[in-house]
C-alpha positions in Angstrom: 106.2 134.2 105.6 103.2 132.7 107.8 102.4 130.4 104.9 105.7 128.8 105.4 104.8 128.2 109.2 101.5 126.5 108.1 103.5 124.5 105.3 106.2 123.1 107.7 103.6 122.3 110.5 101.6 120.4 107.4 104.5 118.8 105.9 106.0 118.1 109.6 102.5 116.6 110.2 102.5 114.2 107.4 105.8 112.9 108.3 104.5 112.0 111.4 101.5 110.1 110.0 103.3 108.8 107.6 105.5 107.1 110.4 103.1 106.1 112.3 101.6 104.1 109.0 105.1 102.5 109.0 105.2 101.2 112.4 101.6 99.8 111.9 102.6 97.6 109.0 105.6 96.2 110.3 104.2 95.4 113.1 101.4 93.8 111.7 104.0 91.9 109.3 105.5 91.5 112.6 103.1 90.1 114.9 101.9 87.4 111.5 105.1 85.4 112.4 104.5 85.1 116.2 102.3 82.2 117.3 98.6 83.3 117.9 98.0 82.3 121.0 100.9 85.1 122.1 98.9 87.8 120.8 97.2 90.1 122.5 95.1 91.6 119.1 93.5 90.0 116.7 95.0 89.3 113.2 91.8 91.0 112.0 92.1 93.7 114.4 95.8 93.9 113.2 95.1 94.4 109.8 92.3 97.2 110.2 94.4 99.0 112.2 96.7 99.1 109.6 94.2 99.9 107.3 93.2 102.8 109.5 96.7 104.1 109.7 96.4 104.1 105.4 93.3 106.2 105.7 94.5 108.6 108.3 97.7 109.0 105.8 96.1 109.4 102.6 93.7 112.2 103.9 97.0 114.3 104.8 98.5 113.6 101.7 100.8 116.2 100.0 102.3 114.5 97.6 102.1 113.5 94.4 98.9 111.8 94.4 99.6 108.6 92.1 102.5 107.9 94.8 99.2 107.9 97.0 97.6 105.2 94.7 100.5 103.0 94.4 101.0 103.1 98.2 97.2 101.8 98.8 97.5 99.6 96.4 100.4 97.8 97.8 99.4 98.1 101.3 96.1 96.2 100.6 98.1 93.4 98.5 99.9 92.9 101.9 97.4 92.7 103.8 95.3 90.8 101.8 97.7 88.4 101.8 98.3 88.4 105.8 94.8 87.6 105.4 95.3 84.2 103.9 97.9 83.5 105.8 100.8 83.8 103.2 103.3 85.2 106.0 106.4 85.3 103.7 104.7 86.8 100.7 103.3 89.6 102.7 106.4 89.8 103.9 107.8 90.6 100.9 105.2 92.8 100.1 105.5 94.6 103.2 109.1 95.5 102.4 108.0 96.9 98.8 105.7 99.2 100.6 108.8 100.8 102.7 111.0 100.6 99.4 108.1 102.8 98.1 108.2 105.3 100.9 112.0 105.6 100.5 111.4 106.4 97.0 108.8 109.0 97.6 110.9 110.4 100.6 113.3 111.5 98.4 111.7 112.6 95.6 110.2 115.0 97.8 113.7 115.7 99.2 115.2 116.7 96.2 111.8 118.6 94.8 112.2 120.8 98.1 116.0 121.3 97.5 115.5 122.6 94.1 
């Protein structure tokens, strides 16, 4: 019964990290499309922070772990291509990283319902 405790605090935990990893990338795909002179961080300070986010996510992770691979691997495409500037594809890639997450959400919705 305690092990369920520790398993809803973990789980509850990676939620949160994992939401705090979406609110990094969009608003680093965010802040790409606002002129630079309004920002207060730097693009590359933008980006790592992102990165960061990714790290602190994967070292929680409690799922399966190729979900994990294909989630790092399209985080860095976006942000590789924030990088050099290509706004609208990272855009686009930005948006396959959430459609990812919603994917893996509820997979591990319905593996906890069954």
């Amino acid at each position: 019964m305690a092990n369920d405790g520790v398993n809803a605090m973990s789980r509850a935990k990676f939620y949160e990290v994992m939401r705090r990893f979406e609110e990094s990338l969009i608003g680093v795909t965010g802040r790409a499309m606002l002129p630079q002179e309004d920002e207060l961080i730097s693009p590359e300070d933008d980006r790592e922070r992102c990165a960061k986010a990714l790290d602190a996510l994967s070292a929680v992770w409690m799922l399966d772990p190729r979900d994990l691979m294909k989630l790092q691997e399209l985080t860095r495409r976006c942000l590789e291509l924030l990088a050099q500037g290509d706004v609208n594809a990272a855009l686009f890639a930005a948006k396959d990283v959430e459609l990812h997450l919603i994917e893996v959400r509820e997979r591990a919705r319905t593996a906890k319902e069954k």
